[in-house]
Residue, then its C-alpha position, 0 to 999 in steps of 0.5 A: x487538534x489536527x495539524x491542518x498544514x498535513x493532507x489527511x490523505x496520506x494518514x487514512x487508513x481505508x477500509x475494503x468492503x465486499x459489496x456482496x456482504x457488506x463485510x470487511x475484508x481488509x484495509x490499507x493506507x499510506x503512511x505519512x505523506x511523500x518524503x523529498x524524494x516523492x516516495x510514499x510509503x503504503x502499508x496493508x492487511x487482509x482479513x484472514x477468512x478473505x485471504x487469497x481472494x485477490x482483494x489486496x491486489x485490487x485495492x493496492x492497484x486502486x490506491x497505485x492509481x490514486x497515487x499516480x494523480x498526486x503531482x508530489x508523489x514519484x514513487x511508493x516504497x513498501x517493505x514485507x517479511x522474507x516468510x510472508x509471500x502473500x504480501x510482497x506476491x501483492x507488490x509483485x503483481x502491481x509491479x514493484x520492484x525489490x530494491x533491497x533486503x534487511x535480515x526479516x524484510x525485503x523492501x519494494x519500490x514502484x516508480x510513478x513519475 
């Protein structure tokens, strides 16, 4: 039974679709909705044949956009493998800021409000 007190939104996982093919490219989602802080946590992945193709970029800055609306969300942190520059690349185009790193992972922060 789903817990009707929590906004679904913030537990979708959304899916890209390329229009010309009606394919799927990939899909993101936020994961749970804001902590105290008004921070978000979103999370993302791209097909490997659509990689490279500026299709992640895009949707995250869309799902910026959406997050920028919502009065409880200050802020949307991210986390990435050190090895994989295609992912936190993403982040960085959509203005991110890397806050901090563990041994495996860098962690990103974009400041909405």
């Amino acid at each position: 039974m789903a817990d009707t007190n929590k906004d679904y939104l913030y537990s979708t996982l959304w899916t890209i679709i390329l229009k010309k093919t009606n394919k799927m490219v990939g899909d993101l989602c936020f994961v749970g909705e804001p902590n105290g802080d008004g921070e978000i946590e979103i999370g993302y992945g791209t097909y490997e044949e659509f990689r490279k193709n500026g299709f992640m970029t895009e949707a995250v800055g869309g799902m910026i956009k959406w997050a920028a609306k919502q009065p409880k969300v200050k802020a949307i942190i991210a986390s990435t493998e050190k090895s994989n520059y295609p992912s936190f690349s993403i982040l960085e185009k959509n203005n991110f800021i890397k806050i901090g790193e563990t041994d495996s992972l860098f962690n990103w922060r974009l400041k909405i409000a």
